[in-house]
N, C-alpha and C positions, 0 to 999 in steps of 0.2 A: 323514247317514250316518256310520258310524264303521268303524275298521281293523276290524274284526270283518266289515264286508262286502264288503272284499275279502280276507279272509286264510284266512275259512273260506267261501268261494264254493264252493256242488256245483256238478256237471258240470249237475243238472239246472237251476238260476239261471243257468247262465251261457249255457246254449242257448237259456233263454226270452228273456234277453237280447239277443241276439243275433238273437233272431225282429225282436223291438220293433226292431231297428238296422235292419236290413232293409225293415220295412215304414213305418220311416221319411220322412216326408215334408221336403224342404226349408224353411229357415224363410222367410218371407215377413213382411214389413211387419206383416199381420193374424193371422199365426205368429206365436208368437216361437220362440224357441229352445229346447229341451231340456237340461235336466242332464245330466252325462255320467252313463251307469251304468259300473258296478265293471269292466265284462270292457272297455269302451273305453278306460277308464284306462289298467290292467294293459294293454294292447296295446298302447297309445301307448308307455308306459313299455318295453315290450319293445322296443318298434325304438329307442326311444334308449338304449335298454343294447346293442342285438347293431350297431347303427348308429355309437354312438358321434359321434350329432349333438347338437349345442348349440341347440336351439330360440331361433331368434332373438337369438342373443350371449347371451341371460343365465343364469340358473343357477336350479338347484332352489328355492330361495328365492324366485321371481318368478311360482313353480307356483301353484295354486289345493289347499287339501286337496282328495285326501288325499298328492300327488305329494313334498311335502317330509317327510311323516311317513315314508312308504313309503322313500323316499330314506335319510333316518335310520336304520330301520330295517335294510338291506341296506348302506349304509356301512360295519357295524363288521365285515363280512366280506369276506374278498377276492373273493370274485366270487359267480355266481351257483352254479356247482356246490359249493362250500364252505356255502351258505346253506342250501341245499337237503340237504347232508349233516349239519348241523348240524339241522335243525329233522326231518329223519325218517329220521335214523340212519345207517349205515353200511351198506345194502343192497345187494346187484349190481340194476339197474337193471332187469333181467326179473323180479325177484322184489315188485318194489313195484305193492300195489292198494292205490288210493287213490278216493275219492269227489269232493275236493278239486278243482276242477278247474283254479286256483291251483298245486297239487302235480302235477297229469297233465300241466299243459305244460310246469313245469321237468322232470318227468322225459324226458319230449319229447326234450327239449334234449340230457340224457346219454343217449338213446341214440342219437341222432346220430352223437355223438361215439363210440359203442359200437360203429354200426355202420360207418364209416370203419374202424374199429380191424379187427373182421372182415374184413371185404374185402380189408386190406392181410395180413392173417396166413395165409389161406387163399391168395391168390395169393404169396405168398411159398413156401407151399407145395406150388406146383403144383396147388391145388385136390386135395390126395390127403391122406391120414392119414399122418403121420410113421412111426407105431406099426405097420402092416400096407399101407399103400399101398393102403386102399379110397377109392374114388372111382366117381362113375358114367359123368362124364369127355365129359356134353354140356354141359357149359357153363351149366346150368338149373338156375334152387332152385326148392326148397329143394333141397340137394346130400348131406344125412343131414350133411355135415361141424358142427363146431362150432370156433370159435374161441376155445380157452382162453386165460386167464394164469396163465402159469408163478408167477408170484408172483402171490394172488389180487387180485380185484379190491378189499375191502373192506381190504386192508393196505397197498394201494398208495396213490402221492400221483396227481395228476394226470398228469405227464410218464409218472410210470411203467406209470397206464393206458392209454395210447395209443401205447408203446415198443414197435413190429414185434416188437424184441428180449425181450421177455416175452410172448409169445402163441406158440403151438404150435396145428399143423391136429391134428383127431383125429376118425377116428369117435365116435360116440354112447359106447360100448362102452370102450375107451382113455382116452375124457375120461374119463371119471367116477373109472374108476379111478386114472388120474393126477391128476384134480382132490382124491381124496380121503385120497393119500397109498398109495395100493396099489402103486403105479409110480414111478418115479422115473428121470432121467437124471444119469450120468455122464461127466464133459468127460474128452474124448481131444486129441491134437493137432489131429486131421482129422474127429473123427469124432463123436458119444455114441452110449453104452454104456446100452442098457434093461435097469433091475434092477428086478425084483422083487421084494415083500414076503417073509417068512417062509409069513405066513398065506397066502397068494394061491399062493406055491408049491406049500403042502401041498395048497390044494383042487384045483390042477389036477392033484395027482398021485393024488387020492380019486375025483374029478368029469372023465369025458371031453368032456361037453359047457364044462366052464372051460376044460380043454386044450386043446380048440380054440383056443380067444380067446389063450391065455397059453404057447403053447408053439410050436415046430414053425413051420412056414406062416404059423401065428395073429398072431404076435410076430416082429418083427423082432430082432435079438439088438445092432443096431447102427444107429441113424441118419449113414448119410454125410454130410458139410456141402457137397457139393455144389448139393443143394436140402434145407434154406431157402439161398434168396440172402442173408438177413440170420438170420446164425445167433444161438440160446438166447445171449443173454449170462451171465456166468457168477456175475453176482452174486446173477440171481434164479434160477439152475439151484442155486446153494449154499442160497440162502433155502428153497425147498421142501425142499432134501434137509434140511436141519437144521431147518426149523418143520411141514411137512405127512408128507415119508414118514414111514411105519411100520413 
């Protein structure tokens, strides 16, 4: 075998593999034993990366290929979400279809991590939308909520993805517009201040069904920092207003 068969493994090799592991019989005397295939590897290898166990005292070096190439290989980056940014770009984690099945477990991996971050931005905020206070408020997802970052995800470093304090609740509706620079917050003592674009002004003042969404009831004019418990910090509240509004 070569790194080619583990580094471009499909989802469909890797489940036929994985039949064969399965139907696997023990070796015996009149057995012998089996080569490992690619996806045993790759797993092994995966609980002594997320494990951080020493197989037997020794070191990568003492591996059988393809464990010290593969070692090599992810070495000259600091970990595995870095490797995985590096080898297929800078995407938010909902956006990536891969065939790979190699690339669909690391991405696995971040959104794990994606979804922690969720759960802890949404009950930070009450499970409600900062921007209008919708919510449906039984405690059951899907909840329409979404949990954005204030500074996106693909400009941020790690820390900064998973910082309570870069992530805002918002309906469907609010996110996008906030995600895409329509919206924007302003820091007060106590409080932020919801501005709006130019353009999004004008449509709500052409268009009543935009009014709704951006005016009046639609819009709140001021988020209290009562809730969130862990309010917008204000580094990445500056970042959007100076790199995403418009």
């Amino acid at each position: 075998m070569s790194l080619s068969d583990y580094l471009d493994l499909t989802l469909a090799q890797a489940e036929g593999q994985w039949l064969e592991i399965l139907a696997r019989q023990d070796a015996t005397p009149s057995r012998g034993r089996v080569n490992h295939t690619p996806v045993e590897t790759l797993l092994a290898g995966a609980v002594r990366v997320v494990a951080n166990v020493r197989a037997g005292g020794g070191d990568g070096r003492s591996f059988p290929f393809p464990v010290p190439e593969l070692a090599r290989l992810f070495r000259r980056k600091r970990d595995l979400e870095t490797a995985v940014e590096q080898e297929m770009g800078q995407r938010r984690p909902e956006a990536l279809d891969t065939d790979s099945a190699t690339e669909r477990a690391l991405v696995r991996m971040l959104r794990v991590g994606q979804s922690a971050f969720a759960s802890e931005v949404l009950r930070n905020y009450g499970e409600a939308c900062a921007f209008c206070g919708f919510a449906l408020g039984d405690g059951r997802r899907p909840s329409l909520l979404r949990a954005g970052h204030i500074k996106p995800w693909r400009d941020s470093d790690r820390r900064e993805r998973l910082d309570v304090a870069n992530g805002i609740a918002a309906c469907p509706t609010h996110d996008a517009a906030f995600d895409t620079g329509l919206m924007t917050l302003d820091t007060a003592r106590d409080h932020l201040t919801v501005r709006v674009s130019p353009r999004l002004r004008s449509a709500a003042n052409r268009n009543p069904a935009t009014a709704r969404h951006f005016t009046g009831d639609g819009l709140r004019e001021r988020i209290e920092l009562t809730l969130p418990v862990v309010a917008p910090a204000d580094e990445y509240l500056s970042w959007h207003r100076e790199r995403i509004f418009t």
